[in-house]
C-alpha positions in Angstrom: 83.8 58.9 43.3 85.6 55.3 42.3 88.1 53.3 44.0 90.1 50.5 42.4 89.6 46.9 43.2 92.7 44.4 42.8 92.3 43.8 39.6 92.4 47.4 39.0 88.0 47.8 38.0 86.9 50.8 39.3 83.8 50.6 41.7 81.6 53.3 43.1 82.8 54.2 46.8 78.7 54.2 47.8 76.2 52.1 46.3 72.1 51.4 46.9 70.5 47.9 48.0 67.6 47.5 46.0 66.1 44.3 48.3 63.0 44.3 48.8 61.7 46.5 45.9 59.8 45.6 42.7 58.3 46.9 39.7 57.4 50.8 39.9 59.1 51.2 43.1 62.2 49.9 42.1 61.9 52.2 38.9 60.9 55.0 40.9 63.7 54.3 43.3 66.3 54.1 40.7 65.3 57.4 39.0 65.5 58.9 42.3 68.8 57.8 43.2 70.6 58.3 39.6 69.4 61.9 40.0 70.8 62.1 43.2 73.8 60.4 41.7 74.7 56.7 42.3 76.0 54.6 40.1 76.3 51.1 41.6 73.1 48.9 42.3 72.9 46.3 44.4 71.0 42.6 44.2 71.1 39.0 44.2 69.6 35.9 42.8 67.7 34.7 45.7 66.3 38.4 45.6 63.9 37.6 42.6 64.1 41.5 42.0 66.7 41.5 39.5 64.1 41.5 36.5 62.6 44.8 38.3 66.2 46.4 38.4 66.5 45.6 34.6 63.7 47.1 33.4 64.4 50.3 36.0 68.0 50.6 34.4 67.1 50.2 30.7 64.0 52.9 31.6 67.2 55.0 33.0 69.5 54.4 29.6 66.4 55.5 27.4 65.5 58.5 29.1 68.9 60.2 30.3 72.3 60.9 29.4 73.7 57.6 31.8 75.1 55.2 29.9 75.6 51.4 30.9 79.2 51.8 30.7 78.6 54.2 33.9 76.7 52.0 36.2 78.1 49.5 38.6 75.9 46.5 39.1 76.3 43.7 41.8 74.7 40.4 42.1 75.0 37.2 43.7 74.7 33.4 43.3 73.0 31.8 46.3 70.1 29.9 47.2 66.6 30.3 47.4 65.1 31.7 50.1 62.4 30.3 51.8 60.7 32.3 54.8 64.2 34.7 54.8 66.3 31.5 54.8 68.3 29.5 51.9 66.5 26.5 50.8 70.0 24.1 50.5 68.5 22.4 47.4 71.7 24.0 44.9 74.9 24.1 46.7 74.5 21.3 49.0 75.4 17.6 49.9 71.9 15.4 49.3 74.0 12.8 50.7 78.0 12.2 51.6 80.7 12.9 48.6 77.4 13.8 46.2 79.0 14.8 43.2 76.9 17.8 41.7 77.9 19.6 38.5 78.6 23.1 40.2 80.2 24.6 37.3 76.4 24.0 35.5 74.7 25.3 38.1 76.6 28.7 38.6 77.0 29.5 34.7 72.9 28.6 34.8 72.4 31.1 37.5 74.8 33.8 36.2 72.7 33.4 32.5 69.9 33.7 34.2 70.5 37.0 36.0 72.4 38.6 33.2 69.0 37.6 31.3 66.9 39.5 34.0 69.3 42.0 34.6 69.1 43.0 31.0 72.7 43.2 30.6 75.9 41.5 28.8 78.2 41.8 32.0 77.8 42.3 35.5 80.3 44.4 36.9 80.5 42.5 40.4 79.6 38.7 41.2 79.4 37.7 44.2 79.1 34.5 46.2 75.7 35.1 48.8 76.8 32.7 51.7 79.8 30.7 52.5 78.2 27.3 51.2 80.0 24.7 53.0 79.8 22.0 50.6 80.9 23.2 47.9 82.7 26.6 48.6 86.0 26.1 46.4 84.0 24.4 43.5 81.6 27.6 43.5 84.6 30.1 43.9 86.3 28.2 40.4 83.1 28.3 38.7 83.2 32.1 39.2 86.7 32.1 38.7 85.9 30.6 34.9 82.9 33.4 34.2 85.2 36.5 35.4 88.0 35.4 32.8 85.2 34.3 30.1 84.3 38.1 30.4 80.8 37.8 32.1 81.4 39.6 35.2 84.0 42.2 35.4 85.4 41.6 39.3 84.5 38.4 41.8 84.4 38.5 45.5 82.2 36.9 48.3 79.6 37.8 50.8 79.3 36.7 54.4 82.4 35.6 54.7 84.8 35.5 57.6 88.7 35.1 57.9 88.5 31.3 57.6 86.5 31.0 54.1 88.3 33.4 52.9 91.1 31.8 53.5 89.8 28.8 52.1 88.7 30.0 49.6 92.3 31.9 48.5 94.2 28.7 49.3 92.0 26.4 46.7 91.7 29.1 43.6 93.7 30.9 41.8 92.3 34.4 42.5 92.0 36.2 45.5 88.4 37.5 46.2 88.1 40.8 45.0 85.1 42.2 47.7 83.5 40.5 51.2 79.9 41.9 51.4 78.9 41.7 55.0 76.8 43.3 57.5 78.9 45.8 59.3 77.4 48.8 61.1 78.7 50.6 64.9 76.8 47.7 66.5 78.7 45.2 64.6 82.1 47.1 63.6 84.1 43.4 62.6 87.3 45.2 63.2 89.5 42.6 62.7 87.7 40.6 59.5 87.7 44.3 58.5 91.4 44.4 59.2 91.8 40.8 57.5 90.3 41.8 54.1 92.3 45.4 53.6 95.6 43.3 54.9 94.4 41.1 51.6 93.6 43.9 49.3 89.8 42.7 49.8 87.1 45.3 49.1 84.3 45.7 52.4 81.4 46.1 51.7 78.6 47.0 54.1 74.9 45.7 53.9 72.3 47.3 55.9 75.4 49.9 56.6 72.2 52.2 58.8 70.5 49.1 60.6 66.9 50.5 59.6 67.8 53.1 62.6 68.0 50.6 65.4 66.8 52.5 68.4 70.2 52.0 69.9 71.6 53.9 66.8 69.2 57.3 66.9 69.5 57.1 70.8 73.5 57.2 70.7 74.5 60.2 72.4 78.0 60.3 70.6 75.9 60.1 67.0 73.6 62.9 67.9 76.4 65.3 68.9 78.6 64.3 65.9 75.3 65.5 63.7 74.8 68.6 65.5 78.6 69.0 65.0 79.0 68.7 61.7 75.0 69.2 60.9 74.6 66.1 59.6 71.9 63.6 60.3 72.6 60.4 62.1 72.6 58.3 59.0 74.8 61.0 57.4 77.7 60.3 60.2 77.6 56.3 60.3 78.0 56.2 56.4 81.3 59.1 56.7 82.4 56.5 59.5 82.0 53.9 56.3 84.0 55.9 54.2 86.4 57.6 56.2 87.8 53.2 56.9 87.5 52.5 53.5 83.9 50.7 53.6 82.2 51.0 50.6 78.7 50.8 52.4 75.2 50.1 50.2 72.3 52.0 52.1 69.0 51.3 50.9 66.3 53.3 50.6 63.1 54.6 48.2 62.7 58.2 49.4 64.6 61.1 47.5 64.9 62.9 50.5 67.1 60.2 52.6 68.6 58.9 48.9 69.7 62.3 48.8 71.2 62.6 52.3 72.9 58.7 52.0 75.1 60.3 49.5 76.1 63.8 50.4 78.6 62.8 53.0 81.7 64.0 51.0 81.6 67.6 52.5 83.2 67.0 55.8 85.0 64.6 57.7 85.0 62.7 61.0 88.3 63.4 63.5 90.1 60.1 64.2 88.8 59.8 67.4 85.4 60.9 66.5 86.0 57.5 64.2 87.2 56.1 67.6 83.9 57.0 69.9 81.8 55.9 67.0 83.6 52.3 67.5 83.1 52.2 70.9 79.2 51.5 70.4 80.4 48.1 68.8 78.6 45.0 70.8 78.6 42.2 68.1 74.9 43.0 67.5 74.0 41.0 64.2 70.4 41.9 62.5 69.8 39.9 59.3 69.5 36.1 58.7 73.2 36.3 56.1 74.8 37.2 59.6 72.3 35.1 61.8 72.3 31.8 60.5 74.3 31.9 57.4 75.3 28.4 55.9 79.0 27.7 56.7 79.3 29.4 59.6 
């Protein structure tokens, strides 16, 4: 199941995050969810994992009928990370007005991962964090590589009504996706509101919260799974769909890779959706929501 971004690319309406896995657990992880049917992949530069996710896919195109035409991958320019937290040595100010070939940097970056990737084309690039520096210069540079043909859509991650907004107002095309964490601790109803006002994409990182307590103790989530019998995990991403979240679940077992993406044979009442939302508290988990640069 697709759904059509602004520019009319299809995308996969569920994906997999692929962070932290390497080597044979990433290939093993791939095979697993391919059989269980995804499609779109999830990464980043400062993941160092898209090399893994390469080899994984090309394993995939040599040993099944999938085709490269039918998977959907994402990546992202961004820093590296040190300890969990961007190093500020790329898109950064050394010092006031520094004038740093962006444009360089980004088409650098982008080589690089197609190189890893093992691929012509990415199907989504996005930008990791809302660099405050240089957020325009970055969006322009991506701007350049998505009508050169290197990446088939564009969009952002992290990103709240103002850079966005920023962002729209200084280029020429209108972000296509905003990746963020989003979750019933953290429902961002009105960024959420902002972006499909926009015709902007949400995507949800971390869509499950690694099963926060507060999540598998929710009594409206355990009663909606007995319900519809569903797990827990199975409701939140059918509360995903069911607002038009694409969310990106990530996990290595067959079993839960499996139940992530067999949510399509029931739906939520709207306010089922509603109690679901009511568990909202602004919890944020990750350091992209935490600390992120340009917040």
């Amino acid at each position: 199941m697709t759904k059509a971004l602004m520019n009319g690319y299809e995308m996969p309406v569920i994906g997999m995050g692929t962070y932290p896995l390497q080597g044979e657990a990433m290939t093993n992880a791939v095979f697993a969810a391919v059989k269980c049917g995804y499609r779109a992949f999830d990464t980043a530069y400062a993941y160092k994992n898209g090399e893994s996710l390469g080899n994984a896919l090309q394993e995939v195109f040599s040993k099944t009928s999938v085709q490269r035409k039918e998977v959907f991958v994402i990546s992202k320019i961004g820093e590296n990370l040190e300890d969990g937290m961007p190093d500020c040595k790329l898109f950064y100010e050394s010092y006031p007005n520094e004038k740093k070939n962006i444009r360089g940097v980004v088409s650098n970056q982008l080589t690089e991962i197609l190189a890893n990737l093992k691929t012509e084309y990415l199907d989504l690039l996005l930008i990791h964090w809302p660099h405050p520096d240089y957020l325009v210069e970055i969006w322009s540079a991506m701007e350049e590589e998505y009508r050169n043909g290197r990446v088939k859509a564009i969009g952002v991650s992290n990103c709240r009504e103002w850079h966005l907004n920023k962002i729209m107002d200084g280029g020429t095309i209108c972000p296509m996706v905003n990746q963020i964490e989003l979750h019933p601790l953290n429902t961002k109803k009105k960024l959420v509101q902002f972006c499909q006002n926009s015709g902007i994409q949400v995507q949800a990182f971390s869509p499950l919260l690694v099963m926060n307590q507060k999540l598998t103790n929710a009594t409206v989530l355990k009663l909606l799974a007995a319900k519809y019998h569903k797990t827990i995990p199975q409701i939140i991403l059918r509360w995903d769909i069911q607002q038009g979240i694409m969310p990106i679940p990530k996990s290595r077992n067959q079993l839960r890779l499996q139940e992530n993406i067999d949510i399509f044979n029931f739906e939520l009442l709207e306010e089922e959706m509603a109690e679901i939302d009511v568990l909202n508290e602004g919890y944020k988990a990750l350091v992209e929501s935490k600390y992120c640069p340009g917040y």
